[in-house]
N, C-alpha and C positions, 0 to 999 in steps of 0.2 A: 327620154328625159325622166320619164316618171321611174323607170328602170335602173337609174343613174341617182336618180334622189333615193329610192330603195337601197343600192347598192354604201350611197355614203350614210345613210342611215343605218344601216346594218354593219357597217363596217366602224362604225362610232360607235354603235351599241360593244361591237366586239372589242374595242379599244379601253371601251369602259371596265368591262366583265375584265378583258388583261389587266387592265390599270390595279382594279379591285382585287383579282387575282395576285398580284406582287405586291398590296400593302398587305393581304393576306399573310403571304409567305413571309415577307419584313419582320410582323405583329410574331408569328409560327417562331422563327429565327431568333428574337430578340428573348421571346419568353424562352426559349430551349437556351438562350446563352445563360439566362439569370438562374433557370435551375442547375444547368452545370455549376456555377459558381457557388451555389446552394449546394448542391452535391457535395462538391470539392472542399466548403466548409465544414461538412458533416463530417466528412472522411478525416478532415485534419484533426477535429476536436474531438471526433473517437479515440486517433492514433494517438493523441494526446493525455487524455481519458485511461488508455492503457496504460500510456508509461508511467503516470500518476500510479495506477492500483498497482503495479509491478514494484516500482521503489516502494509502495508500502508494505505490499509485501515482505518485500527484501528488511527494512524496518523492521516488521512485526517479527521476523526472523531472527536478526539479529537480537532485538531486544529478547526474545525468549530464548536466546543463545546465553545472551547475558544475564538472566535471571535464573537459569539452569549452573550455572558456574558457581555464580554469589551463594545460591541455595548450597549446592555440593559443598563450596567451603564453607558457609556457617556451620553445618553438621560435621563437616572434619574440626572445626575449632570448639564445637560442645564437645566433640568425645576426646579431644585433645584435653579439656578444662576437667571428662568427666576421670578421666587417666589419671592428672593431675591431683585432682580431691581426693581419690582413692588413696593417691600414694602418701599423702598429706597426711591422709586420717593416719593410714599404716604407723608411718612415720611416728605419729605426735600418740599413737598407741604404744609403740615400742618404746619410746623416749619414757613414757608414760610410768609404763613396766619396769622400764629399768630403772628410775626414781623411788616406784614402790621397794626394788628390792635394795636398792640402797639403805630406802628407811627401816626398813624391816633388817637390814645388818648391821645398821647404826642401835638401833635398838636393841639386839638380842647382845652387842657386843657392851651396851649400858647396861 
């Protein structure tokens, strides 16, 4: 009897320690789901993170595509205008010249 009350005593203690044992595991399991999902958070707003800096990238690329371009042509449209001045001056010299010598054969012919 006394052997038999031991026996259910010991075998309750060891039901207990089981019992304690699987809220254990439970408690183990529950927290391992919430960091996977934490995990799995991380990982997305990384990849997300990435594509963000990669279009900006591609952006800052572009844009200094395009301010490479705009640059090139202003400078081809100064020496286009500096082309033009030149020929202008040329021009409005020769015309200039040829006025003098008009006046100067108007003259020598008074």
């Amino acid at each position: 009897s006394r052997s038999a009350g031991r026996a259910r005593a010991e075998a309750s203690a060891g039901a207990d320690e089981l019992a304690t044992a699987r809220e254990t595991v439970t408690a183990q399991e529950t927290a391992l789901r919430r960091l996977e999902e934490a995990l799995e958070s991380e990982v997305e707003a990384r990849r997300a993170a990435e594509r963000e800096a990669s279009e900006a990238r591609e952006g800052v690329a572009k844009r200094d595509g395009m301010l490479s371009f705009v640059s090139k042509e202003v400078e081809s449209v100064k020496s286009l205008f500096a082309q033009k001045e030149v020929a202008m001056e040329a021009e409005a010299e020769r015309k200039l010249a040829a006025r003098g010598a008009e006046l100067a054969a108007a003259h020598e012919a008074a």
